[in-house]
N, C-alpha and C positions, 0 to 999 in steps of 0.2 A: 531679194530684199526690198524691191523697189514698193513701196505703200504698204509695206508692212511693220506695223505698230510693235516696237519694239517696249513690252514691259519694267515702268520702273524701277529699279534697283538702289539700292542705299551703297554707302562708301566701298562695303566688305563687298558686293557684288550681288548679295541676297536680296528677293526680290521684297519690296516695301509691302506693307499691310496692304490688303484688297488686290494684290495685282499676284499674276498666274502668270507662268510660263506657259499653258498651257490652257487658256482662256475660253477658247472654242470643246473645251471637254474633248473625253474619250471618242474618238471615230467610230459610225454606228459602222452595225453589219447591216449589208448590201441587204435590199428588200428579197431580192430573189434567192438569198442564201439562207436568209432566217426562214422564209416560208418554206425550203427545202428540206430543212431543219426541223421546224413544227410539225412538217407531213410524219415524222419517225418519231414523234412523242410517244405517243401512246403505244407505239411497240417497244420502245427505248424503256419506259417504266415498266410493261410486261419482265420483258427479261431481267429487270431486276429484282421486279418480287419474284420471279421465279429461283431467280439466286439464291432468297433467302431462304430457303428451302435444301439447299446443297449440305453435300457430307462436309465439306471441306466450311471447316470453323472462319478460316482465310476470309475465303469465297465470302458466306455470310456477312461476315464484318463489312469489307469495301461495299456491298450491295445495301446494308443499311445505313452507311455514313454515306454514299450514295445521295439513296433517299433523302433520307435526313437534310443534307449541305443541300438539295434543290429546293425541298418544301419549305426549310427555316433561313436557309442561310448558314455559313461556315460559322462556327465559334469564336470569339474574339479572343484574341491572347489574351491574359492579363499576367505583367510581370510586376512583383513585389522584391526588388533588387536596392540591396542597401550594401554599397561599398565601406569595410571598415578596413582599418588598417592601412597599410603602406601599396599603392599597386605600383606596376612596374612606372607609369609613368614618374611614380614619386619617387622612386627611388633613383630613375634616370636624371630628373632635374636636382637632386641632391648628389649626385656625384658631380653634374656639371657644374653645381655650384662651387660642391670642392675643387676642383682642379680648377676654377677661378680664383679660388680665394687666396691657395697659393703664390706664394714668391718666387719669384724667377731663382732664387737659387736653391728651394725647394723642391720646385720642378727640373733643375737641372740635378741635384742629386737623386730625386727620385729616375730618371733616364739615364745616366749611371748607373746604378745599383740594376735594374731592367735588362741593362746591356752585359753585364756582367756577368746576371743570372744566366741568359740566354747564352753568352758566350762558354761559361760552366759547362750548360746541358748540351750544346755542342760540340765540346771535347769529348766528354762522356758517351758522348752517342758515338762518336767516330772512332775513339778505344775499344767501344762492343765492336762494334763490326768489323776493328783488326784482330780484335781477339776470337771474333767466329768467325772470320778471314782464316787466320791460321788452324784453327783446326780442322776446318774444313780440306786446307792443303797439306796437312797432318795426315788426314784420315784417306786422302787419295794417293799420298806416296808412302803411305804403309798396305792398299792396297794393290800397288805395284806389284 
């Protein structure tokens, strides 16, 4: 870190108008790897219009989007997205809101009645399982 220009940043940590984290751009490739590179173009493009040419529908496609993303460039996304209605976030700050708004002895009989419940479905659950308890050892000393 020593002489190196730390980028200014605003309160939230984001960086302030005109300034980069990453100032110096993208890291080129190495001269002797591009040139390595450029030596297999024109075989690199052979085989692919040779592709387009293939039985396989597959094959063709990649070979001319291929193409295509080298000579134009990739397609830009464009997304036309309009949130309506409630999404989960709103719904999540409207329950938090409820359970604010509540009185402490609203929230204590809502945790009651909760404890209650659960306590219920835990009796219930442990009655099944004496009652397929027993016939379970019903059904082994009748096959005695």
């Amino acid at each position: 870190m020593d002489g190196e220009i730390i980028p200014p940043r605003d309160r939230a940590g984001r960086f302030t108008p005109g300034a980069s984290g990453n100032p110096g751009g993208r890291t080129p490739i190495p001269a002797r790897i591009r040139e390595a590179l450029a030596s297999h173009t024109e075989k690199a493009v052979a085989v692919l219009a040779e592709l387009l040419s293939s039985d396989d529908d597959r094959v063709r496609c990649m070979a001319a989007n291929s193409l295509l993303d080298r000579c134009f460039g990739k397609p830009v996304a464009q997304l036309d997205a309009k949130v309506q209605g409630n999404t989960s976030a709103d719904a999540h700050l409207a329950a938090l809101l409820e359970i604010n708004r509540r009185t402490a002895e609203e929230q204590a009989a809502w945790a009651a009645e909760h404890a209650e419940r659960t306590r219920q479905r835990k009796e219930m659950y442990f009655a099944r399982l004496d009652r397929e308890n027993a016939v379970g050892e019903a059904q082994a000393n009748s096959d005695r």
